[in-house]
N, C-alpha and C positions, 0 to 999 in steps of 0.2 A: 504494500500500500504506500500510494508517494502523495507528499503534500505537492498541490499543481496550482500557482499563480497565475489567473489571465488577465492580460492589461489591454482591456478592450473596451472601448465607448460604447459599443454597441450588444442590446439586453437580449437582441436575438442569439447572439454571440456567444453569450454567455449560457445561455441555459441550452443549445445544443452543446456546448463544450462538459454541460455538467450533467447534459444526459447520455454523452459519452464516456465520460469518467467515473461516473454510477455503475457502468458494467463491468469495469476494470476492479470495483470497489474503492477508488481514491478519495481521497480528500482533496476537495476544492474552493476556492476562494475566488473575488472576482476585484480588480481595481479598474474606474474606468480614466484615471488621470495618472502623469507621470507621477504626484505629489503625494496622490494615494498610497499609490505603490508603492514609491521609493519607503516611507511612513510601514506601509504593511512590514513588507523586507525586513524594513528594521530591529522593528517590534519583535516582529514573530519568531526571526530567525529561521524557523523547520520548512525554509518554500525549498522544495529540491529541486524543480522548475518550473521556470517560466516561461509561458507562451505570448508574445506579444505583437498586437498589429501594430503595424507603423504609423497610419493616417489617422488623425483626430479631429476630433470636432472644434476645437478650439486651440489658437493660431501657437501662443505657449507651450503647447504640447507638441513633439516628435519624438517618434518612436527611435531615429538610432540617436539623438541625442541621450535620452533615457540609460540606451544600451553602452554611450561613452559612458557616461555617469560610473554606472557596476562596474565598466573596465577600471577606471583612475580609482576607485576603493579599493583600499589594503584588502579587507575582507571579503569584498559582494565581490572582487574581479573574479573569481573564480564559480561565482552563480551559473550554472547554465543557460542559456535563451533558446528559445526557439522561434522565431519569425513564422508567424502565422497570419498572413496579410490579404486585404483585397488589390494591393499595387502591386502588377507584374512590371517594374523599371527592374532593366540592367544595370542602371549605377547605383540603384539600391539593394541591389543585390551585393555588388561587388565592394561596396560601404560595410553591409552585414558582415560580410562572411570574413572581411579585414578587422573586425572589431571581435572575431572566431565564435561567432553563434555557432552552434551544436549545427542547427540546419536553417533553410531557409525555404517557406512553402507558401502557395498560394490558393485564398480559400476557393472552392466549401473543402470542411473540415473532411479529414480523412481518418476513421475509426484505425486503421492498419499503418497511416501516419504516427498520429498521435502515440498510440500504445507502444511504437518501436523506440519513439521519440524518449518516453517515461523507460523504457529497460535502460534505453543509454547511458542515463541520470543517474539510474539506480548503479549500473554495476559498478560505479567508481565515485560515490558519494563526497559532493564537490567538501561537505562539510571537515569529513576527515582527514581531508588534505592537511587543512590546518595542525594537524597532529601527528605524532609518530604512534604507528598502528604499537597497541597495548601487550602484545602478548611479546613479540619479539625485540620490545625497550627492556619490556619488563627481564627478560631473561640475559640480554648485553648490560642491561647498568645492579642485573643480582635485586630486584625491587620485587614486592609481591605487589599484585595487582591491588589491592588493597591502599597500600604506601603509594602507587602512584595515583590515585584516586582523590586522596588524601593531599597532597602535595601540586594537584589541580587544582581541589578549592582553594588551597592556601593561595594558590596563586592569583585567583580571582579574587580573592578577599583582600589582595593585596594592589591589586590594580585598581581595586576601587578603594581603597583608603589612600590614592595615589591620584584620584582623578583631579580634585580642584587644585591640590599643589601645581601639578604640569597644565592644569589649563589655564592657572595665573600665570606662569612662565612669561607669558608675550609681556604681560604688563611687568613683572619682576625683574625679569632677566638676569636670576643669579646664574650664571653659568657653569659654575664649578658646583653648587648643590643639586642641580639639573640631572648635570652629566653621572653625578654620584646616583642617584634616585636611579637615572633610568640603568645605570651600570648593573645596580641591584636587580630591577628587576626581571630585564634581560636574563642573567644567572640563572634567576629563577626559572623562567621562563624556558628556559635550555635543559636544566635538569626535569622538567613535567615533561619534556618532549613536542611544547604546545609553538610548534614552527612558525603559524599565522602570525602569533604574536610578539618571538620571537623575531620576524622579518620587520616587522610593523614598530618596534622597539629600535631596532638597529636605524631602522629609516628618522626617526627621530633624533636619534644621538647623532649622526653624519648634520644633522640638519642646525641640532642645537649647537655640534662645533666649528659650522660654519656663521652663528646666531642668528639663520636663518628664521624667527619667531615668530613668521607670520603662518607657520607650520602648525602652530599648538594653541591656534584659536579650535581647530577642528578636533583638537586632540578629547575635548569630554565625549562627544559621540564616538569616537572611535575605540575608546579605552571603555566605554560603556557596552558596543555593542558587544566588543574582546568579553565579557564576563558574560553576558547573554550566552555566548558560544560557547563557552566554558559549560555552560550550564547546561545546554543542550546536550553536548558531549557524555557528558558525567548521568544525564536520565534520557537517554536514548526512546524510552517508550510514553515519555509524557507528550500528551498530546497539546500543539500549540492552540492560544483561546481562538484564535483567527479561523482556524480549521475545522473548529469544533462546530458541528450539525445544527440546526433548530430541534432536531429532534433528540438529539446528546444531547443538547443545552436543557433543554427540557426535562428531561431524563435525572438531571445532574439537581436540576431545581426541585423537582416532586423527591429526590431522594433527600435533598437537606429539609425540606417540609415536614415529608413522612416522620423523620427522626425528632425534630422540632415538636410535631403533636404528638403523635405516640409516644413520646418518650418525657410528657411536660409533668413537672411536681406544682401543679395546680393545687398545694394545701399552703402557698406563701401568696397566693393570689390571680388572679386570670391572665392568661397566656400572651392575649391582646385588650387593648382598652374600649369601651364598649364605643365611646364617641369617635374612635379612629374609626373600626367598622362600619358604625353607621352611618357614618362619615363618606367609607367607600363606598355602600349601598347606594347612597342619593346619588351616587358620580354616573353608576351602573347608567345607559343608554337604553335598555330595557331588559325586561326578564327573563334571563339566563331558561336556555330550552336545551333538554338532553343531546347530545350531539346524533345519536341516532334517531330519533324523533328530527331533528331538526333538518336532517339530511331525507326523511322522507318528504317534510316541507318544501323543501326545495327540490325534489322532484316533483312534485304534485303542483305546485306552484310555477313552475316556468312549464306549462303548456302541455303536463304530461295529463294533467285534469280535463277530463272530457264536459267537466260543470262545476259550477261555486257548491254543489251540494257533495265534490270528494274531499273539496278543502275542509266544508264544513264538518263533515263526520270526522278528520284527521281533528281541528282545534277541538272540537267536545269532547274529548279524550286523551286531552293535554295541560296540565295546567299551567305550564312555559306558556305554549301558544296561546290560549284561552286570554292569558294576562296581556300578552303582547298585541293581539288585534285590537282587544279595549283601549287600549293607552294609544293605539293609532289611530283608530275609529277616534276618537276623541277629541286628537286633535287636528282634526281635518277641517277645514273650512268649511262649514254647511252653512244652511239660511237659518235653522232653529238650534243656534249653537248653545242656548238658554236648556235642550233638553240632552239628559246625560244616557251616552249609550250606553244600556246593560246586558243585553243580547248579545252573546258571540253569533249569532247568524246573521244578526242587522250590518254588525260590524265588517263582517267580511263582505257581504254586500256592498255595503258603501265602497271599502277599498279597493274591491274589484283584481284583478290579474293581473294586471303591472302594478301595482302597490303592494299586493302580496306579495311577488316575486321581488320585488327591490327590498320588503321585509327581512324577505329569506336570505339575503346575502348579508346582512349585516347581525343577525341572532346572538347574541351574547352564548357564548356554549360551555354545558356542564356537562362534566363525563361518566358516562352512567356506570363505568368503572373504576369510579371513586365512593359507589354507592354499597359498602361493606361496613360491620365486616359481615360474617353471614349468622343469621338468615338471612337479613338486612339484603336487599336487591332494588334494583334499578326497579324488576318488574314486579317484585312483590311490594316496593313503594309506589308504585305507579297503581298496582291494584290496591293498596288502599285508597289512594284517591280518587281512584274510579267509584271504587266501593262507597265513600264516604257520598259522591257526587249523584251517583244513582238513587241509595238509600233515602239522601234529603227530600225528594219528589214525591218518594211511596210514602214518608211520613205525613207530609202535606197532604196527601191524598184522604189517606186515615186518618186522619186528624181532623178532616174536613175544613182546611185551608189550603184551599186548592188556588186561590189566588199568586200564593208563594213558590209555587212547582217549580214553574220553569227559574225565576231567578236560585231557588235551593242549588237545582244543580249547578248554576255558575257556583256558585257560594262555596259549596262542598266542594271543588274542582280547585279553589283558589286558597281554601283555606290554611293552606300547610307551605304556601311559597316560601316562604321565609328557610326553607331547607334548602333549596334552589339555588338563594341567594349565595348561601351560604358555601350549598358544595362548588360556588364560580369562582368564590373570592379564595376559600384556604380549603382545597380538594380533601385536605386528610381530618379535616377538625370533626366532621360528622363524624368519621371514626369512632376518632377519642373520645368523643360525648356519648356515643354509643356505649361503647368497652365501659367508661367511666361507670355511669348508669347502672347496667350489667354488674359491675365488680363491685360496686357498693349497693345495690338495693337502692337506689335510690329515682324518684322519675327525671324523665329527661329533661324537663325544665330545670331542674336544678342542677343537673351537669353544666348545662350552657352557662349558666353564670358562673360557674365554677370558670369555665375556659373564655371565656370574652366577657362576661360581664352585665352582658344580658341575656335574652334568648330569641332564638329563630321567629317567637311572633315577633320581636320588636321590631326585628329588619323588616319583616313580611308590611308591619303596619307602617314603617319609614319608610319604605318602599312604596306599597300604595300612598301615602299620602302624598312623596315629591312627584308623581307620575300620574294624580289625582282619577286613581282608579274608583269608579265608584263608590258612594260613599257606605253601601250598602254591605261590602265585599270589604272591604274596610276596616266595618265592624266587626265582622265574621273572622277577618284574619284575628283581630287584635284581642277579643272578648272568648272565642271559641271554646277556650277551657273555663272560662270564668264567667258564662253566660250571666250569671245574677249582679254581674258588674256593667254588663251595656247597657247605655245612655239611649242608645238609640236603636232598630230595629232587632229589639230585642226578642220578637219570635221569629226571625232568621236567625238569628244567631243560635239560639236556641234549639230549632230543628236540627242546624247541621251538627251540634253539638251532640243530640240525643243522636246523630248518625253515626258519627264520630264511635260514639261511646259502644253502639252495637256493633257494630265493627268489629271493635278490639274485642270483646265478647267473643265474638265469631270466629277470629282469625279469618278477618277479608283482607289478604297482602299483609303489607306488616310497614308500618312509621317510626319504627324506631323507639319507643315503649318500652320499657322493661315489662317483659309479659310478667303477670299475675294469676296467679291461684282460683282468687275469689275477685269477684266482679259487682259492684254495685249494683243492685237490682233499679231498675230504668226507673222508677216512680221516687229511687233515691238521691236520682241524680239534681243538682243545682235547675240543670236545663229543665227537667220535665215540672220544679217548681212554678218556672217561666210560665212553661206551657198549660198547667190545669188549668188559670183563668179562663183558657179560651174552647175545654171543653167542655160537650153536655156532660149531664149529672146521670148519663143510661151510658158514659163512654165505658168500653169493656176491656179494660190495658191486660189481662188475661190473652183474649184473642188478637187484641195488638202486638202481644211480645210472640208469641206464635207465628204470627205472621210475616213478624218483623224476622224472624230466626232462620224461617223457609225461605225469604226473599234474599236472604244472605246466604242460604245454601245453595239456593242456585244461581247465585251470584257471584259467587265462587267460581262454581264449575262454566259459567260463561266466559269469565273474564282470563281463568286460565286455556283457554279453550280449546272446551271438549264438548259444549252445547250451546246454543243459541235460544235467548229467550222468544 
């Protein structure tokens, strides 16, 4: 595997270069300026080669200028190049090949080029030129590989506790402390076997005892990037950050997180502060939707939908989506902006197919494999809020508030965002609140405060409130567990709550809950206090819980599916 620089203006360029170097499995990087590049080079140190076109978009820019540049450094002259251009000139050629590029080619890119190009690099690694090969110093100067390892870093350690003295030189000019300084560490330098620097040392002292000083303005980059290389050398397998993936990097981020949350002693105080969080919630652009949910969206939305009624069945069984069209719907310019849309069907209506589709490209995404640990699932959290969202209607029905049906199931559907939010912003925190919960006995609200300092309603409810979600859905997020606490649409709240609560009775999916033994009986509940007012005095909560129990049995077996109601 070779680290592969290409210094190319052009994006088509680059992504065929890097979908040719994907099959090889290398590592690749892209600069589109001399400035970049020279910068990347330096930084990174690990480019084994480069590929570079010569024509630029901007007049400062040439490609064999660039390529003098690498020749006249002590260190980069030995970089490999390989001219990969759209100018077929003769005397650019004959420019290249005098300034000794590897080779010199003209596009389109050649897979059987380039690859031949990358062994060339490899078999004679321009880096350890700089160096006497390890094994056979070690056995002419009697050193075990270890001792000369050792005597690397010293040397590095020592060329930077040397860098600002030689680079005040020019203004100094003690000439005899100079010549002493670099006498040393030349020595040194010869005994590690590290030749680059070595050659590079020598060119300074000829220079300093001619008092040539206008040498050792350059000399901190150059004696800096000397310990870079050093460094390279001595961890041959560390990967440079330059080269490192979006999906490495990523990789590298959810593992310092993972260990961060699962690993937090949350008994000195919560892990993050609850106003930073919520903080980040109100930033959120809209409600975080499962990345597989979200990637059916955007099929079904750019024109794979034969009608608004395949979009619409996908959002009533989403509570990402669901949240997301409301908040669009919303803010859409209409004639009756005075009235608030609560209807996910109205909503997508209004937005129509090209508003859906330019939705679908911009989704804030949560990854349903951050939805652990187990039983805990993407799909068994999804079937609880299916379950909660369906349930809220059939209560309405038997309850004989049937006015409430359809808004219950947005209500039910929306009630639990705040988990969402949650798995966008820190993927492993649900986890730990889970485990938490779990290993103490204790409910899940009080984990969350334990680790941020609030809990998932609060985001759900700081979330609809900056995104001015209904205010009905609102309530529902914010009240759900505390129904006897809502100010306002206190028999929605209350429904989805008694939904809620048979649910977790049932085992319909699973929210994250420390499961329980015993279960309040439903007429014990806060909610169902809510709700007596509004029944008759013949209602019969006998054949309600009955009914309620079967509707949840085959509720179950729909949503995992094996039946259709």
């Amino acid at each position: 595997m070779a680290n592969i620089l290409l210094l190319d203006p052009s994006d088509v360029a680059a992504l065929a270069m890097r979908g040719i170097l994907a099959r090889g499995q290398h590592r690749f990087a892209v600069a589109t300026t001399g400035v970049e590049a020279w910068h990347f080079i330096r930084e990174q140190v690990k480019v084994d080669l480069l590929f570079t076109e010569l024509k630029f978009k901007a007049k400062e820019d040439d490609g064999i200028v660039f390529i003098q540049r690498l020749r006249n450094d002590p260190f980069l002259k030995l970089l490999p190049v390989v001219v990969y251009t759209d100018l077929n000139d003769h005397l650019l050629v004959k420019k290249a090949l005098a300034l000794k590029v590897q080779n010199y080619f003209t596009k389109p890119y050649s897979d059987e080029s380039i690859f031949s190009e990358i062994a060339k690099a490899g078999a004679n690694p321009w880096r350890n030129l700089h160096f006497e090969e390890e094994r056979s110093f070690c056995a002419q100067m009697g050193l075990a590989p270890e001792q000369l390892k050792q005597m690397r870093k010293d040397l590095s350690s020592a060329l930077e506790a040397n860098v600002s003295f030689l680079a005040d030189a020019a203004e100094g000019r003690n000439h005899a402390a100079v010549l002493e300084r670099l006498r040393g560490l030349t020595e040194q330098a010869e005994a590690a076997g590290v030749w680059g620097v070595v050659d590079y040392l020598n060119d300074l002292r000829a220079k300093a005892e001619l008092e040539n000083w206008y040498a050792f303005l350059t000399c901190r980059d150059e004696l800096t990037y000397a310990t870079r290389l050093i460094a390279d050398h001595l961890n041959p397998d560390q990967i440079a950050e330059g080269f490192i993936s979006e999906q490495e990097r990523k990789a590298q981020q959810e593992a310092r997180e993972r260990v961060i949350w699962l690993g937090a002693d949350v008994s000195r105080g919560p892990l993050v502060e609850s106003a930073e969080i919520l903080a980040r919630v109100e930033k959120l652009p809209g409600c975080p939707v499962v990345d597989s949910v979200a990637a059916a969206f955007k099929m079904t939305a750019n024109g794979q939908a034969t009608s608004l009624a395949q979009m619409t069945d996908l959002v009533s069984k989403d509570p990402g989506l669901t949240a997301q069209v409301l908040i669009a719907a919303n803010r859409l310019e209409r004639e009756d902006m005075l009235t608030v849309i609560e209807d996910p069907k109205i909503a997508i209506g209004l937005l129509g197919n090209l508003k859906l589709s330019a939705m679908g490209q911009v989704l804030p995404i949560a990854e349903e494999r951050h939805m652990q640990p187990a039983p805990l699932s993407w799909p068994q959290f999804w079937m609880f809020q299916m379950g909660v969202a369906q349930l809220s209607p059939f209560i309405c029905r038997n309850l004989e508030i049937r006015e409430l049906a359809a808004q219950a199931h947005t209500a039910g559907l929306l009630h639990d965002i705040g988990k969402l939010l949650l798995l966008h912003l820190h993927p492993f925190a649900f986890q730990a609140m889970v485990g938490y919960a779990r290993k103490n006995s204790v409910p899940l609200p009080e984990a969350e405060v334990k680790y941020m300092g609030c809990t998932t309603r609060e985001l759900g409810d700081r979330f609809a409130g900056k995104h001015e979600l209904p205010d009905a859905y609102r309530s529902v997020i914010r009240w759900v567990e505390t129904p006897e606490l809502a100010s306002d649409y206190r028999d929605l709240v209350a429904i989805v709550s008694v939904a809620r609560h048979i649910c977790l009775h049932n085992h319909v999916g699973n929210c994250g809950e420390t499961p329980k033994e015993l279960t309040t009986p439903i007429d014990g509940t806060p909610a169902w206090s809510v709700l007596r007012e509004r029944l008759f005095p013949s209602f019969n909560l006998r054949k309600f819980e009955l009914l309620a129990h079967g509707f949840c049995r085959d509720l179950k077996q729909e949503l995992s599916g094996r039946i259709k109601r």
